[in-house]
C-alpha positions as CSV (number, residue, x, y, z in Angstrom):
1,X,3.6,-5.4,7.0
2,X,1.5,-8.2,5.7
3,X,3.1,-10.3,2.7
4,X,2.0,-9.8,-0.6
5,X,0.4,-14.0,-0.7
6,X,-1.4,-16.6,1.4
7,X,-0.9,-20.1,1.6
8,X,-2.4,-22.9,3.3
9,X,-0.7,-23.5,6.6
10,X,0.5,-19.6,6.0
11,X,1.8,-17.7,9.3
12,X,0.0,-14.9,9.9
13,X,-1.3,-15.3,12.9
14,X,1.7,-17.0,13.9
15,X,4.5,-14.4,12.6
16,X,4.4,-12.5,16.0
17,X,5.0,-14.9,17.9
18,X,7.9,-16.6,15.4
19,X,9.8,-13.0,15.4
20,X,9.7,-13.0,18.8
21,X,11.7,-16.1,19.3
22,X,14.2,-15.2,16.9
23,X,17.4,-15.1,18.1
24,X,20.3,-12.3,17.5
25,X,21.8,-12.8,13.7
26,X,23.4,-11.4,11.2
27,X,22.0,-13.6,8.7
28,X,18.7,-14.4,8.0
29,X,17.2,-17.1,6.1
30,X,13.6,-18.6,4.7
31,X,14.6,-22.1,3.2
32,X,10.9,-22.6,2.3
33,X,9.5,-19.1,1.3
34,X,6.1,-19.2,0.3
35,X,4.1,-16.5,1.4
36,X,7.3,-15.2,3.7
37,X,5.0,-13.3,5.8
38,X,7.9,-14.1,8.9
39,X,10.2,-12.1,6.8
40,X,7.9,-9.3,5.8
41,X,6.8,-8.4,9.1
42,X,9.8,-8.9,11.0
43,X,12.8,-5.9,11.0
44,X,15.1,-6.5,8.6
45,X,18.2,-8.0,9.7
46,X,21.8,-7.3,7.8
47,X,21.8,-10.0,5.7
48,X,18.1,-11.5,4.4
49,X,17.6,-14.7,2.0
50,X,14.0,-15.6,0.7
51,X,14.2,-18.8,-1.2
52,X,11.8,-21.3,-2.4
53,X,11.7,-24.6,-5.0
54,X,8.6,-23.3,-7.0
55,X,10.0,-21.2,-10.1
56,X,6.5,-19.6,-10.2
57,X,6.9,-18.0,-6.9
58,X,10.6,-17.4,-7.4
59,X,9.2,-15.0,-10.3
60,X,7.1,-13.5,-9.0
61,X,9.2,-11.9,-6.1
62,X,12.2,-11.2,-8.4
63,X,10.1,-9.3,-10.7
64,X,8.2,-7.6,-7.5
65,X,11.8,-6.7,-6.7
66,X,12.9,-5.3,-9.7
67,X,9.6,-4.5,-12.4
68,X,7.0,-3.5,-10.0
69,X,5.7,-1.0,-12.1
70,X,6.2,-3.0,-15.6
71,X,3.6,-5.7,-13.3
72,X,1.1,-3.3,-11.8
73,X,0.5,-2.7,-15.7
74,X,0.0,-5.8,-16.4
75,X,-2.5,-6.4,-13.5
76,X,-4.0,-3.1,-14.7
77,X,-7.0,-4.8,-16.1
78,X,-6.7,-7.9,-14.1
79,X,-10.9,-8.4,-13.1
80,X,-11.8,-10.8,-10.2
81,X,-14.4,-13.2,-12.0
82,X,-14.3,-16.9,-13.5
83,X,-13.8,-15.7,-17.2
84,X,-10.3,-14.4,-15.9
85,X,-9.3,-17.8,-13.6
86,X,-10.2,-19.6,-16.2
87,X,-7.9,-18.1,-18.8
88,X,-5.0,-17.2,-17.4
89,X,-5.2,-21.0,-15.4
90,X,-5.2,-22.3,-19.0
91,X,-2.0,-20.3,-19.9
92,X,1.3,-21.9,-20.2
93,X,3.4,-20.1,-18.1
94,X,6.5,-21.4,-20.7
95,X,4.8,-19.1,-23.4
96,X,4.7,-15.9,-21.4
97,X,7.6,-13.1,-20.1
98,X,9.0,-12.9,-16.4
99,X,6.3,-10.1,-16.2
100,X,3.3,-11.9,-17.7
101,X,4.1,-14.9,-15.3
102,X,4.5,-13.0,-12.2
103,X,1.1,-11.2,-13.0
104,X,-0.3,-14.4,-13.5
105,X,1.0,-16.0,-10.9
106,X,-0.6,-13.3,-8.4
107,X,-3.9,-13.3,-10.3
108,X,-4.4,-17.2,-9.8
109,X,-2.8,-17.4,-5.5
110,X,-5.0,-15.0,-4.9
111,X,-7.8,-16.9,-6.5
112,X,-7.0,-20.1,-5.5
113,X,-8.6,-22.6,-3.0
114,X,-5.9,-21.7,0.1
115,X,-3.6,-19.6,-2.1
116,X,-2.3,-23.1,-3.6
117,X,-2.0,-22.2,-7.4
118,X,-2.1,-25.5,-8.5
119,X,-5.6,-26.4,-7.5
120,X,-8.5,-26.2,-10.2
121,X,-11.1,-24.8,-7.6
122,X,-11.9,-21.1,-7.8
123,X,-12.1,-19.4,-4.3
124,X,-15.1,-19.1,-2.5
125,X,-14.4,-15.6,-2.1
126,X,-15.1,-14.6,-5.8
127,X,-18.4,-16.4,-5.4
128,X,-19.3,-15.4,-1.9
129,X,-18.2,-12.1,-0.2
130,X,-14.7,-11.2,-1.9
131,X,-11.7,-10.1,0.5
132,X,-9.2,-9.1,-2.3
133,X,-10.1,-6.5,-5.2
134,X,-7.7,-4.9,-7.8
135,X,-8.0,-1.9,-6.1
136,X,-5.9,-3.3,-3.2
137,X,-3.4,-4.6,-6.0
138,X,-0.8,-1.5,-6.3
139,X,-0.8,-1.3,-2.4
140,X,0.4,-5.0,-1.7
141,X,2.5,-4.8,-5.1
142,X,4.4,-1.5,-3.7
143,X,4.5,-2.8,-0.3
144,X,5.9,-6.0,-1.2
145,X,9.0,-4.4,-3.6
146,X,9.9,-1.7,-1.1
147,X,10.4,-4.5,1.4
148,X,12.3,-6.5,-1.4
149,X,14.8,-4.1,-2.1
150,X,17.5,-5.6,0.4
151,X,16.3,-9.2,0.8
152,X,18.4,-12.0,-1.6
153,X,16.2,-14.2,-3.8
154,X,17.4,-17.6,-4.3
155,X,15.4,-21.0,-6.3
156,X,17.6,-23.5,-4.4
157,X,16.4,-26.8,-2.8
158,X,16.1,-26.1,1.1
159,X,19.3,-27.9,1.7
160,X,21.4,-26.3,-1.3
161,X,20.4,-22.8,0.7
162,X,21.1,-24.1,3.9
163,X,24.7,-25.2,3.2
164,X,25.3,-21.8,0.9
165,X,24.4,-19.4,4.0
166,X,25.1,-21.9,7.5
167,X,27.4,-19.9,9.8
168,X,27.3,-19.6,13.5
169,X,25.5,-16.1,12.6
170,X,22.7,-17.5,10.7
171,X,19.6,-18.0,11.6
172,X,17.1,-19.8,9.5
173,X,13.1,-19.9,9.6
174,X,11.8,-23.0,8.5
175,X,8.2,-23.8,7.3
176,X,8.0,-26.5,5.2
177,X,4.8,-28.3,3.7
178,X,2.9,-29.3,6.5
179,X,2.6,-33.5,7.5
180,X,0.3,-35.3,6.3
181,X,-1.4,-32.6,3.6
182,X,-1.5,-33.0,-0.1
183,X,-1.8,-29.3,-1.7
184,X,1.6,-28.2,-2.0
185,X,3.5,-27.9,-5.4
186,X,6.3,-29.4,-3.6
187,X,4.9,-32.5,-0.9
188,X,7.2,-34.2,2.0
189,X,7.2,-37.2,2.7
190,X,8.6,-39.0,6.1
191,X,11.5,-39.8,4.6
192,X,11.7,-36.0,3.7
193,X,11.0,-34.8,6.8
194,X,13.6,-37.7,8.4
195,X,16.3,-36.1,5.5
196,X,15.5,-32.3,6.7
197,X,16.3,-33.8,10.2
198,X,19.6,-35.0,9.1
199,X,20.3,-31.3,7.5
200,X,19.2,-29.4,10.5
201,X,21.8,-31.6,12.7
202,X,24.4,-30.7,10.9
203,X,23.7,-27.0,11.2
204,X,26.2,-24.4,12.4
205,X,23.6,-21.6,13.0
206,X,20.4,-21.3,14.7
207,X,17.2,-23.0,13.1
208,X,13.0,-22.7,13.8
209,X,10.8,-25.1,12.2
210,X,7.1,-24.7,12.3
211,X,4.8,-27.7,11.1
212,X,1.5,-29.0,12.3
213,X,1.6,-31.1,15.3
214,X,1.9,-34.8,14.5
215,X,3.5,-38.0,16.7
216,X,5.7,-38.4,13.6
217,X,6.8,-35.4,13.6
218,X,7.9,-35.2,17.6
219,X,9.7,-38.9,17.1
220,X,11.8,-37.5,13.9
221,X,12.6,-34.1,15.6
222,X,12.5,-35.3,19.3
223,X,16.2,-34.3,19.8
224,X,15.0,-30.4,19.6
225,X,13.2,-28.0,21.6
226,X,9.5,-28.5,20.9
227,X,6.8,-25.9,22.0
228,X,2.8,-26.0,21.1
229,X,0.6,-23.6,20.1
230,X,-2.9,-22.8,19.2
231,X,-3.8,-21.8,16.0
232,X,-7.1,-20.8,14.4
233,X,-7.3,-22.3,10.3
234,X,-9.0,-19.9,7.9
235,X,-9.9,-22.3,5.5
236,X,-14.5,-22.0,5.2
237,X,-14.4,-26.4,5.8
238,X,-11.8,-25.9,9.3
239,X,-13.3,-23.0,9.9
240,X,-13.4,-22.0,14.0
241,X,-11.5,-25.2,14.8
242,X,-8.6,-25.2,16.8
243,X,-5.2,-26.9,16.2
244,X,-1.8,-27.4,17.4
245,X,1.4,-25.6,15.5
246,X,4.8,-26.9,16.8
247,X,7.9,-24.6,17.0
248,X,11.1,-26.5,16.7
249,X,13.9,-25.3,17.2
250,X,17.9,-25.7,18.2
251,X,18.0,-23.0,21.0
């Protein structure tokens, strides 16, 4: 099944391909959630952690998990226009409940230029022909809690939830902001990326790391398995262009 959001730099058209390199596990792992669309298409495994920095998204799955019905309530009424962006963008998310947040939270990724909430520009799919409609909202909601049900949700820093679940078992899917862009909550720097080195060599289980193809990026994690691939970017401005996705990994 498809995940319930979309980010920039998102995997869908690469989640295939990731599953079909993971090794066998017990334990499986997302250090850097977002859309998790590796994890919701993939079989589930024993053990499954989804984790991710951004309390938003945190939220919104743990209420997915556990109030799906409470939020398909609140989206009840949800309409696709600018009125809507525009209010619930200008709503604290400190001044509403779990519920109110999560619904919120959907409302405005799937409104949002790339699926990156914390942008200002509306989508050019409300505007232009739409690809999302609240009709579609109970079947990604329902989806997306089934799925849920036996997956561990964790807001730990990608290293915190590396050293909580490493074990020779494990095996960890990594995807974290790609180089070089600006329009994640949560940006890496080189030194980041040269610290999430220094955590992945320490690791007792099994690791893949995708990320846009950059020389930095092959000198930091040159001591790895690197693989290239083709990928197609969805965004209107890329759109029909052709780039290169690495896959990293210690295997």
């Amino acid at each position: 099944m498809k995940g319930p959001l979309s980010y920039v730099g998102g995997k869908n058209r690469l989640a295939n391909q990731i599953i079909s390199l993971i090794p066998k596990h017990r334990t499986y792992v997302e250090p850097f959630g977002g859309g998790a669309q590796v994890l919701f298409r993939k079989s589930p495994s024993d053990v499954e952690v989804l984790n991710d920095i951004d309390g938003e998204l945190v939220n919104f799955y743990r209420v997915c998990q556990a109030h799906h019905e409470e939020l398909l309530k609140q989206m009840r009424f949800v309409l696709l226009s600018r009125e809507w962006y525009d209010r619930l963008k200008s709503t604290p998310p400190a001044s509403l409940t779990d519920i109110q947040r999560a619904a919120r939270y959907f409302f405005l990724q799937k409104s949002s230029f790339g699926g990156m909430v914390a942008r200002q520009s509306l989508a050019a799919h409300i505007t232009k022909r739409p690809t999302f409609t609240p009709k579609r909202i109970p079947e990604i909601i329902n989806s997306a809690h089934e799925r849920l049900q036996t997956v561990q949700i964790e807001r730990l820093s990608y290293a915190e939830v590396i050293q909580k679940y490493d074990r020779p078992e494990t095996f960890f899917y990594l995807d974290p902001p790609y180089y070089g862009i600006r329009l994640y909550h949560h940006n890496f720097s080189d030194d980041d990326f040269r610290q999430l080195n220094v955590c992945l060599a320490a690791m007792k289980g099994k690791f893949l790391l995708s990320i846009n193809d950059h020389p930095e990026i092959r000198k930091i994690f040159s001591e790895y398995k690197i693989e290239e691939v083709e990928i197609f970017y969805s965004l209107q401005r890329e759109a029909g262009k052709r780039y290169r996705e690495l896959f990293i990994r210690n295997y």
